[in-house]
C-alpha positions as CSV (number, residue, x, y, z in Angstrom):
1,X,69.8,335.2,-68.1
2,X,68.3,335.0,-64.7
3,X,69.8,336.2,-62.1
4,X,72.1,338.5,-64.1
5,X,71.4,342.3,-63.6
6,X,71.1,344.3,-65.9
7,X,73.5,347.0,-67.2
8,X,71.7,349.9,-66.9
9,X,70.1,348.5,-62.9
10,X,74.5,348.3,-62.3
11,X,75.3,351.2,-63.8
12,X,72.2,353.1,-61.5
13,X,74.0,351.2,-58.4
14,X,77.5,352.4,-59.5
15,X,76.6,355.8,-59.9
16,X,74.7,355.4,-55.8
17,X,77.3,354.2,-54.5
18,X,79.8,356.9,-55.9
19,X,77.4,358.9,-54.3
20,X,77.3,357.7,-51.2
21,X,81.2,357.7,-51.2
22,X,81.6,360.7,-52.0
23,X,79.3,362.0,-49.1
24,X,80.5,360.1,-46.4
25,X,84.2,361.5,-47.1
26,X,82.8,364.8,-47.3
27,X,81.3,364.3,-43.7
28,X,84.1,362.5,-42.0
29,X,86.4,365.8,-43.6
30,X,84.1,368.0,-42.4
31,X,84.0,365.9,-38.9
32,X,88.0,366.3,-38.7
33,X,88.1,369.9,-39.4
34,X,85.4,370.7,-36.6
35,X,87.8,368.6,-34.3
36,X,90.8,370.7,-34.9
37,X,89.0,374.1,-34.8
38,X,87.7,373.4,-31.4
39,X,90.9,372.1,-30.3
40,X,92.8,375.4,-31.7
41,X,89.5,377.7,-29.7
42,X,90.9,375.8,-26.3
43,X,94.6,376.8,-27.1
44,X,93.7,380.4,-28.7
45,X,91.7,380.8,-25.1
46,X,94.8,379.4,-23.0
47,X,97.1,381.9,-24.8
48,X,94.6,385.0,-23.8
49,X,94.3,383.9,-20.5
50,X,98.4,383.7,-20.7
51,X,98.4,386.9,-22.3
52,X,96.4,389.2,-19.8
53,X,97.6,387.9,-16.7
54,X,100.9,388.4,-17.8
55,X,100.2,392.1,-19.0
56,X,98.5,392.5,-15.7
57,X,101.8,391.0,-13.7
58,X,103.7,394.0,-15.7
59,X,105.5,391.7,-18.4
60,X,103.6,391.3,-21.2
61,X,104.3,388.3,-23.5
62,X,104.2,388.3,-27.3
63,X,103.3,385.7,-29.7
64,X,106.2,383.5,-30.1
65,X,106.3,383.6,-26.1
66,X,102.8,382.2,-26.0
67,X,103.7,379.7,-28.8
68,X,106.7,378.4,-27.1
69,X,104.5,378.2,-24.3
70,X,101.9,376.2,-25.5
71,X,104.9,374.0,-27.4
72,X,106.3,372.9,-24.3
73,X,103.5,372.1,-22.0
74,X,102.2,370.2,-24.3
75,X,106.3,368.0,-24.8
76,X,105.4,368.1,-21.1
77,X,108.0,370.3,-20.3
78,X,106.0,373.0,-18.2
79,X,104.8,371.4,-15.3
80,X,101.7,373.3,-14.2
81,X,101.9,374.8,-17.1
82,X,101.1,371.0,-18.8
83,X,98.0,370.5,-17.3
84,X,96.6,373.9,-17.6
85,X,96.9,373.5,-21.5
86,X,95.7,370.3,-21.0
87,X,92.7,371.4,-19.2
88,X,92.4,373.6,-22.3
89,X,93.0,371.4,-24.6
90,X,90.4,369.5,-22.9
91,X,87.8,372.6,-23.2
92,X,88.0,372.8,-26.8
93,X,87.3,368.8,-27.1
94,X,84.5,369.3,-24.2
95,X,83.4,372.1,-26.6
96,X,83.6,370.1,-30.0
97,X,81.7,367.0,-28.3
98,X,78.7,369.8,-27.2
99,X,78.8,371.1,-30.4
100,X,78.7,367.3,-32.6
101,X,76.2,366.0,-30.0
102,X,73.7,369.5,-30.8
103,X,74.5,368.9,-34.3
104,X,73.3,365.3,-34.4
105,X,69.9,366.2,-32.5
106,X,69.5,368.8,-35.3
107,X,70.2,366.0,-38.3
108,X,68.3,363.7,-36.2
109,X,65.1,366.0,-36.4
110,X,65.7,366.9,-39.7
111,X,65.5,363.5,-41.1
112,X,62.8,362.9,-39.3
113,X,61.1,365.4,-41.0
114,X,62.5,364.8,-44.1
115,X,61.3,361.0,-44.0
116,X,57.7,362.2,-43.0
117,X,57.2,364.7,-45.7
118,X,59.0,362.2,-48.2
119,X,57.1,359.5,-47.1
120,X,53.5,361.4,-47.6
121,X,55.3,362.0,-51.3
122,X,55.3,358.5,-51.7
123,X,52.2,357.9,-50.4
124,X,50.7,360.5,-53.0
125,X,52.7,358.8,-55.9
126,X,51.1,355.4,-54.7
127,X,47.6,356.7,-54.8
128,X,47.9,358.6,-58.0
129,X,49.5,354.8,-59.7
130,X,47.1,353.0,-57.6
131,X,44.1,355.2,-59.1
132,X,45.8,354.9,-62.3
133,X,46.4,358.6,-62.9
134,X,49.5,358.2,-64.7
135,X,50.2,361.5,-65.7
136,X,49.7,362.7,-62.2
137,X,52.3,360.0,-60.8
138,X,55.1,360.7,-64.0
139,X,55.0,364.5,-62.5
140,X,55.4,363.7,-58.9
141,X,58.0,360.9,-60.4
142,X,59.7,362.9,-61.8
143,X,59.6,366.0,-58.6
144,X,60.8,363.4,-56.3
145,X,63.3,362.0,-57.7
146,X,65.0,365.6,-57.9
147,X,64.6,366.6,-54.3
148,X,65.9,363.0,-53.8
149,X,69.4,363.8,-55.8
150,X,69.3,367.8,-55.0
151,X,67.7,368.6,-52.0
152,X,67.7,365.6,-49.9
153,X,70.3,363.7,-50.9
154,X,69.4,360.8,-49.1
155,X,70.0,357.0,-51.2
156,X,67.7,355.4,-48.9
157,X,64.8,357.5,-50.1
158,X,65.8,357.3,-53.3
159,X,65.9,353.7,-53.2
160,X,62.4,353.8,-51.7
161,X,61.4,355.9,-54.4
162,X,62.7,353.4,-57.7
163,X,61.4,350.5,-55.3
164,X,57.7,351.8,-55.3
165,X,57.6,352.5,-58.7
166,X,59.0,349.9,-60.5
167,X,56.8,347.4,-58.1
168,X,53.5,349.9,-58.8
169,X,54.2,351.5,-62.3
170,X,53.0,349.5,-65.3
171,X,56.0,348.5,-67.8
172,X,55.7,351.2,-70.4
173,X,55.7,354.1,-67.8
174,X,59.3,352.4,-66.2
175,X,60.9,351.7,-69.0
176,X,60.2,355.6,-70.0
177,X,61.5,356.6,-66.8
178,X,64.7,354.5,-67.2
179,X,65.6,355.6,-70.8
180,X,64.8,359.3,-69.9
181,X,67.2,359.0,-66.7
182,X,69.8,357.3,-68.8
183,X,70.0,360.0,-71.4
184,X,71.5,357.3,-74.2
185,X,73.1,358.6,-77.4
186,X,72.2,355.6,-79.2
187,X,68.7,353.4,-78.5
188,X,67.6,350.2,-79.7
189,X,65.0,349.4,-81.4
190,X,62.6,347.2,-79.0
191,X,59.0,346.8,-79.1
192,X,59.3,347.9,-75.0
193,X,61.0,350.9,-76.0
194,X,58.8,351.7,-79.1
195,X,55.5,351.7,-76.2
196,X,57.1,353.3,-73.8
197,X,58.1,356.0,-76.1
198,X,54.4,356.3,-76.8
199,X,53.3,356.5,-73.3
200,X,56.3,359.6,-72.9
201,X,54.6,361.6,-76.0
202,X,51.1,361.6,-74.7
203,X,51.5,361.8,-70.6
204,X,55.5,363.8,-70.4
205,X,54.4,367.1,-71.8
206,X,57.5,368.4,-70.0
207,X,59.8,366.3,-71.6
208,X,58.3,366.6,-75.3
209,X,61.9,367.9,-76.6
210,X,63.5,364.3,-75.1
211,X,61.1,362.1,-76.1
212,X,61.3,363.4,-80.0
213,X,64.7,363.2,-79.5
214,X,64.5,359.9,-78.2
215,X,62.0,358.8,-81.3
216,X,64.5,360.0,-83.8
217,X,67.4,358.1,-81.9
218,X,65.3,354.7,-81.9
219,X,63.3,355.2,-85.3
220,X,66.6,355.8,-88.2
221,X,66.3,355.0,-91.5
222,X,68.5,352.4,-91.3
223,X,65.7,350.6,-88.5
224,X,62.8,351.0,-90.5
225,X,63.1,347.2,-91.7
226,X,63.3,346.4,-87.7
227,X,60.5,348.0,-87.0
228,X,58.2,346.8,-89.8
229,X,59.0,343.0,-88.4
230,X,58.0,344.2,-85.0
231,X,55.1,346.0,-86.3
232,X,53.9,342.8,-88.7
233,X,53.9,340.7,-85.2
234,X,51.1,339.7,-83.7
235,X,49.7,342.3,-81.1
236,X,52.1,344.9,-82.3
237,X,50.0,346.7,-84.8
238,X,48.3,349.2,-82.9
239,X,51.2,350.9,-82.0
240,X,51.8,352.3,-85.4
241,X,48.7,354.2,-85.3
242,X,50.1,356.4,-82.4
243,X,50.8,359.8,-82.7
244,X,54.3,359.6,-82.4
245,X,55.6,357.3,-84.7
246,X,52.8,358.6,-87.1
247,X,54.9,361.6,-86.7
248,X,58.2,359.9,-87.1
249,X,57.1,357.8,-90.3
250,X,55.6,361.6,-91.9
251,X,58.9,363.3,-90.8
252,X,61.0,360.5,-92.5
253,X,58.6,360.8,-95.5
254,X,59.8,364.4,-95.9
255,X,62.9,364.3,-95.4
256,X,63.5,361.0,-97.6
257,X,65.6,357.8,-96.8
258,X,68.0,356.1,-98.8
259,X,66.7,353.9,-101.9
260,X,67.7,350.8,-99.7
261,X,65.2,351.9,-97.0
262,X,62.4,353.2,-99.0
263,X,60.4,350.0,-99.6
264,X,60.0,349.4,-96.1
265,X,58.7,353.1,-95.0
266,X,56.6,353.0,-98.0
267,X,54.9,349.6,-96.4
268,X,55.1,351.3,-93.0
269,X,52.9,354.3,-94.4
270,X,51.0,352.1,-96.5
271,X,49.8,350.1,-93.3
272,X,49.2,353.3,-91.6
273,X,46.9,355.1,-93.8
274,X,44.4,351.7,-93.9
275,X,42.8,352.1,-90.6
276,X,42.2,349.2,-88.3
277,X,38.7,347.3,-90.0
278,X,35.9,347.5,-87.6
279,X,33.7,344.8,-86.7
280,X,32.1,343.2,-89.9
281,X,28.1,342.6,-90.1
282,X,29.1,338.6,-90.5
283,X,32.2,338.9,-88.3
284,X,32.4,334.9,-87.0
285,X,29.5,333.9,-89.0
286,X,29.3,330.9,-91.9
287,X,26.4,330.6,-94.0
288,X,24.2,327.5,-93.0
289,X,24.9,324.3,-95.6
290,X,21.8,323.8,-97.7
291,X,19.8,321.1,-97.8
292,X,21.0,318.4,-100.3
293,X,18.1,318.6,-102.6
294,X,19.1,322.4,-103.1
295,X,22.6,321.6,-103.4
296,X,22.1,319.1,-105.9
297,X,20.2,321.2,-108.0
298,X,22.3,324.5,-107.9
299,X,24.9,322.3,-108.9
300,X,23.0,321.3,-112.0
301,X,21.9,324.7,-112.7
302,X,25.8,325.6,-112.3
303,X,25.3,327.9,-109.4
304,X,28.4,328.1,-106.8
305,X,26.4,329.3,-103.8
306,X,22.7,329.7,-103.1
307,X,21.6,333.3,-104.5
308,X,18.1,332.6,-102.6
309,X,19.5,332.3,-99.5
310,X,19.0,332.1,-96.2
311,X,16.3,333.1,-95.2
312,X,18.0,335.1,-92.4
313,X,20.1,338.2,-93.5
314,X,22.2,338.6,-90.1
315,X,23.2,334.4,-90.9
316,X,24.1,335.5,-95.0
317,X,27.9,337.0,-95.2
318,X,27.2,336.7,-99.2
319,X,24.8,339.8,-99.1
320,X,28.2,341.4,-99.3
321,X,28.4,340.5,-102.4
322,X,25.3,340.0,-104.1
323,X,23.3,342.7,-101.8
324,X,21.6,345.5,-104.0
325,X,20.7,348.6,-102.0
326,X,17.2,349.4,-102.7
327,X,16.4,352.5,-104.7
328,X,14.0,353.8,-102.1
329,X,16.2,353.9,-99.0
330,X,19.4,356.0,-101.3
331,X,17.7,358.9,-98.5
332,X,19.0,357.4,-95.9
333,X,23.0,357.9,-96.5
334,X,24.9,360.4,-94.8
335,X,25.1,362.0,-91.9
336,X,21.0,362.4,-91.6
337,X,18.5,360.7,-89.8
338,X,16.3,358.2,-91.1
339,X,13.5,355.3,-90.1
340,X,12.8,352.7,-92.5
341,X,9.7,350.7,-91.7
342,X,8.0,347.6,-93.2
343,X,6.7,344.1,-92.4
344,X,8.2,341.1,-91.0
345,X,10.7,339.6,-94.1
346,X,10.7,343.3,-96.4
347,X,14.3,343.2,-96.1
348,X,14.5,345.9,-93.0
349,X,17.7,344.1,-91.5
350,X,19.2,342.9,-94.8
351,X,19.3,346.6,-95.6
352,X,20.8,347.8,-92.5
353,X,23.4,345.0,-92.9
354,X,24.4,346.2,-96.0
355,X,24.1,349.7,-94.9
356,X,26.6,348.6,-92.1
357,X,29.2,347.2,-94.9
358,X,29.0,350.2,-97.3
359,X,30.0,352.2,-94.1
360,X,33.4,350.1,-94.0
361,X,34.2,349.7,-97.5
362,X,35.9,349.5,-99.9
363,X,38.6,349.9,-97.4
364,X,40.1,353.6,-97.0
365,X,37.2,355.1,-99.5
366,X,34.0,353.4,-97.9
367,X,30.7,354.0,-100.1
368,X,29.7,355.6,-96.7
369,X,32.6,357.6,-95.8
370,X,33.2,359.0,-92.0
371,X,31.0,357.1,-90.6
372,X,31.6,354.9,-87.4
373,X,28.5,352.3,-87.7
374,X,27.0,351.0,-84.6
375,X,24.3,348.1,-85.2
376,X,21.9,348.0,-82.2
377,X,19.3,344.9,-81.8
378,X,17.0,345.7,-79.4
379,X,15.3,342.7,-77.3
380,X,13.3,344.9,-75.7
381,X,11.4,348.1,-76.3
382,X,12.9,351.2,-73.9
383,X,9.4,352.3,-72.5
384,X,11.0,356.0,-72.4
385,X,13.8,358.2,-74.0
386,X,16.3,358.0,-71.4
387,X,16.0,354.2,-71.9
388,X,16.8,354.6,-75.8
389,X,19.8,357.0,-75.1
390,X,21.5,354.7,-72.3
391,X,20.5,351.5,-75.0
392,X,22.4,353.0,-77.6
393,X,24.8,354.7,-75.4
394,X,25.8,350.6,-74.0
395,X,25.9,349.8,-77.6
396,X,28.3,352.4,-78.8
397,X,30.3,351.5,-75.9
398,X,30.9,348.5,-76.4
399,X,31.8,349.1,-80.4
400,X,34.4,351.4,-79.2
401,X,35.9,348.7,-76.2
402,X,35.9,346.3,-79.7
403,X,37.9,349.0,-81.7
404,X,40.1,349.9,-78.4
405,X,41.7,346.0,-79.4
406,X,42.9,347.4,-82.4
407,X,43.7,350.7,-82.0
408,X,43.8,351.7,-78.4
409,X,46.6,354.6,-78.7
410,X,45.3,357.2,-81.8
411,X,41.2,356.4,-80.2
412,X,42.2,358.4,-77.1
413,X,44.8,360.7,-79.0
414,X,42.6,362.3,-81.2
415,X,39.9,365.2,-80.2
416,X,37.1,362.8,-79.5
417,X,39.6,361.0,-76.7
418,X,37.9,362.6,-73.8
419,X,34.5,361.9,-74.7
420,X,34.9,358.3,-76.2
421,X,36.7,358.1,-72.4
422,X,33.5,359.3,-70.5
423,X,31.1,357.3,-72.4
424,X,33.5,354.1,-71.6
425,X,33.3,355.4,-68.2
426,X,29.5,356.0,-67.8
427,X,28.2,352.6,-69.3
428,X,31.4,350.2,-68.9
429,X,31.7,350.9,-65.6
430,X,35.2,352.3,-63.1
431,X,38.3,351.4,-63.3
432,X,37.8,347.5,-62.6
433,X,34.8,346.9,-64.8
434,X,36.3,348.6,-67.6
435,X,39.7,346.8,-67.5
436,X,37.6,343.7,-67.4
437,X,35.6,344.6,-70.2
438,X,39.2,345.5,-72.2
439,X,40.6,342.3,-70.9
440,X,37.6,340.1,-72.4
441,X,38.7,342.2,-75.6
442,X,42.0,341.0,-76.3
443,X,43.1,344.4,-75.5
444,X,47.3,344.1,-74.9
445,X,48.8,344.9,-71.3
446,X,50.2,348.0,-72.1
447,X,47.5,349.2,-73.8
448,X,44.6,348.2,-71.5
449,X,46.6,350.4,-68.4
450,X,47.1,353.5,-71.0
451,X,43.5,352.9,-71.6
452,X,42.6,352.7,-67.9
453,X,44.7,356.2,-67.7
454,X,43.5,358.2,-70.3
455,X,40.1,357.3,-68.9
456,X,40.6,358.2,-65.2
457,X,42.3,361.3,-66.3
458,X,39.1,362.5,-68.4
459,X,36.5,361.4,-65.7
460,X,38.4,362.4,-62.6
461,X,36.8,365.1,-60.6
C-alpha cells in the first residue's frame, strides 16, 4: 500500500535509532563522570592545601580530619572555611567547563573533517554510479558504509550515504545491498530478488560465499515451480541463462529433488540448454499474395503455396523449407572463408539466406554448428579496407545489441564478454548512445544498466 513502509526500511530505522540511543547515553554518562572528577580535583586540591599548611603550623592533619573538614564547610558549618571549599569547589567546575569547552573545539574540528573526507567519499560513489561503473560504486558501497557503523559512527552520514544510493543506484544493485545487509535466513522467491542476485554474482566478488548462500536460500526445491512461472513471463526469460542460476539449476540436478519437483527442474533445464533463437533470415516478413491467375491455377494443380516464388529470396520465408543448398557451394561451410560470385538472379542471396538458416537450426544441433551468422547488405561499396572492417564491425554490432534483448546476462558473462563490450562500445557509441540503442531493442531496465556496466567496466581507461 502506499504510504506504508516497508518492513525491512523500519527495521533499518529501528536498529538507527537504537543506535543513536545508545550513544547519546553513553555521552551524557561520560559527560557526568567528567563533572564529578573535576569536582573531586577541586576538593583533593583544597585538602593539600589544608594539609601542608597545617603540617607547616606544626599540627598536621590526617585524612578523616581533612574529610570532616570538607563535610562541614560544605553543611556550611565552617565559616571561612565554607567559602574556601567553595572557591574550590568552584575550581574544579571552572576546570571541568575549560576542559568540555576544549573538548567540543576538538569534536567540532573533527567532524568537520570527518564530513569533508566523507563527503569526497560520496562524491566518488556518485561519479562511479553516475559513470555507471557499478562494480567500482558496490566496493566503495560497501567501504563506506563500514567506516559509517565502525569508525565514524555518525547516523547522519549514514543516512546520507543509503539516501545517495538508493536515489542513484539502479534497482538490482539496491535490492542486493538490502538483502546482503539484512542477512535473512529465509528469502522469497521474487523476480527483484532473482536479478539482483545476478547482479551480486557477477559485480560482489567479495561476497561470492553470501550470494551462493543467498541463491540456495531463494532457489529450494520446493520453489522450482515459482520460479518456472516467473521465468515463463514475459521479459523474464533471460535471466535463466545467467551464470548463477545456471549454476543453481546444475547443482540441484546433482544433487536430485524430490519426484514432486522433478518435472519442473527438468523444464527449467530443458529451457536452458535451447539458447535464445537469433534473428531469423524472414524475421517480420510474409510472402507477397500472388496474383489470382497464379492462385487459381496452383489451386487446380493442387499446390498449397507457390514453389516458383517470388522472385526475391530476402521476401520468400518458404526457402526454409523448400531451399536446396547447391552442391557447388558445400565448400563454403565451416569456419573458412569463402566468395561466391555470379550474375544478377543465380541465386547468390537465396544461398546466403539459407546459409544464414542452416547456421540456426535445427535448434540446439544447427546443420552449421558454432556459428554466430551476421548477414551484411552493403548499399555502398567501402572504397578501402578500413571501410569493410568498420561496415562489418557496425553490422556485428548491432546483431549482438539484437541478441543482448534476449540474453543480456550469459553475452557478457562468458569469455568473449569484454570484447563483445568494446565492439558495442567502438561502433554503438558511449554510454548514452548505447543505452539508446538497447532501449530501441526491447532490452529490460535491469538489464540495459548491467549492460551499460559491464561495458564501461571493459572500456574504461
Amino acid at each position: 500500500m502506499a504510504g506504508t513502509p516497508s518492513p525491512r526500511r523500519f527495521g533499518r530505522k529501528a536498529q538507527s535509532l537504537g543506535r543513536d540511543l545508545l550513544q547519546k547515553s553513553w555521552s551524557f554518562l561520560r559527560t557526568l563522570l567528567l563533572l564529578l572528577l573535576w569536582i573531586l580535583v577541586g576538593l583533593l586540591l583544597y585538602g593539600l592545601v589544608y594539609g601542608i599548611t597545617g603540617w607547616f603550623a606544626g599540627y598536621p592533619p590526617g585524612i578523616p580530619q581533612i574529610i570532616e573538614r570538607i563535610y562541614r564547610a560544605l553543611a556550611g558549618e565552617g565559616g571561612k572555611e565554607t567559602t574556601t571549599v567553595l572557591l574550590a569547589f568552584l575550581s574544579g567546575l571552572l576546570g571541568f567547563g575549560a576542559q568540555q569547552w576544549h573538548s567540543m573545539v576538538e569534536k567540532e574540528r573533527e567532524r568537520r573533517e570527518r564530513r569533508q573526507k566523507a563527503l569526497e567519499e560520496l562524491e566518488a560513489l556518485s561519479t562511479a554510479l553516475r559513470k555507471k561503473r557499478y562494480r567500482e560504486a558496490l566496493s566503495l558501497y560497501w567501504a563506506f558504509s563500514k567506516k559509517c557503523q565502525e569508525v565514524w559512527k555518525d547516523p547522519e552520514l549514514e543516512k546520507m550515504l543509503r539516501s545517495r544510493w538508493e536515489e542513484a543506484a539502479p534497482r538490482p544493485l539496491v535490492n542486493w545491498a538490502t538483502l546482503a545487509e539484512r542477512k535473512p535466513s529465509t528469502v522469497q522467491l521474487e523476480r527483484d530478488t532473482l536479478e539482483a542476485l545476478v547482479w551480486a554474482w557477477r559485480l560482489d566478488r567479495e561476497r561470492r560465499e553470501q550470494v551462493l548462500k543467498l541463491i540456495r536460500k531463494t532457489i529450494t526445491p520446493e520453489c522450482l515451480s515459482d520460479l518456472r512461472n516467473i521465468l515463463e513471463q514475459e521479459g523474464n526469460r533471460h535471466l535463466l541463462y545467467s551464470e548463477a542460476i545456471d549454476f543453481r539449476l546444475k547443482e540441484l540436478g546433482e544433487q536430485g529433488v524430490p519426484e514432486q519437483h522433478r518435472e519442473h527442474l527438468e523444464v527449467l533445464q530443458a529451457w536452458h540448454s535451447t539458447p535464445a533463437s537469433l534473428l531469423s533470415p524472414w524475421e517480420g516478413v510474409t510472402r507477397p499474395v500472388d496474383p489470382p491467375e497464379i492462385s487459381a491455377w496452383l489451386k487446380e494443380g493442387g499446390f498449397s503455396w507457390n514453389p516458383f516464388g517470388p522472385e526475391w529470396a530476402e521476401l520468400d520465408p518458404m526457402l526454409a523449407e523448400y531451399g536446396v543448398w547447391p552442391a557447388p557451394l558445400k565448400g563454403m561451410g565451416g569456419l573458412r572463408p569463402a566468395l561466391a560470385f555470379g550474375p544478377s538472379g543465380s541465386g547468390r542471396t537465396a544461398a546466403a539466406r539459407i546459409l544464414w538458416h542452416r547456421c540456426l537450426n535445427p535448434p540446439g544441433k544447427p546443420d552449421e554448428p558454432d556459428i554466430f551468422p551476421v548477414y551484411l547488405k552493403a548499399v555502398a561499396w567501402p572504397e578501402d579496407f578500413t571501410g569493410w572492417v568498420n561496415l562489418i564491425g557496425r553490422e556485428v554490432a548491432e546483431v549482438l545489441l539484437r541478441f543482448c534483448a534476449k540474453e543480456p546476462y550469459s553475452l557478457f558473462e562468458s569469455l568473449n564478454g569484454p570484447a563483445v563490450a568494446q565492439l558495442m562500445a567502438w561502433y554503438l557509441g558511449p554510454s548514452p548512445h548505447l543505452e539508446a540503442h538497447l532501449r530501441r531493442a526491447g532490452v529490460p531496465e535491469g538489464a540495459r544498466e548491467y549492460i551499460l556496466g559491464q561495458v564501461e567496466d571493459c572500456t574504461a581507461g
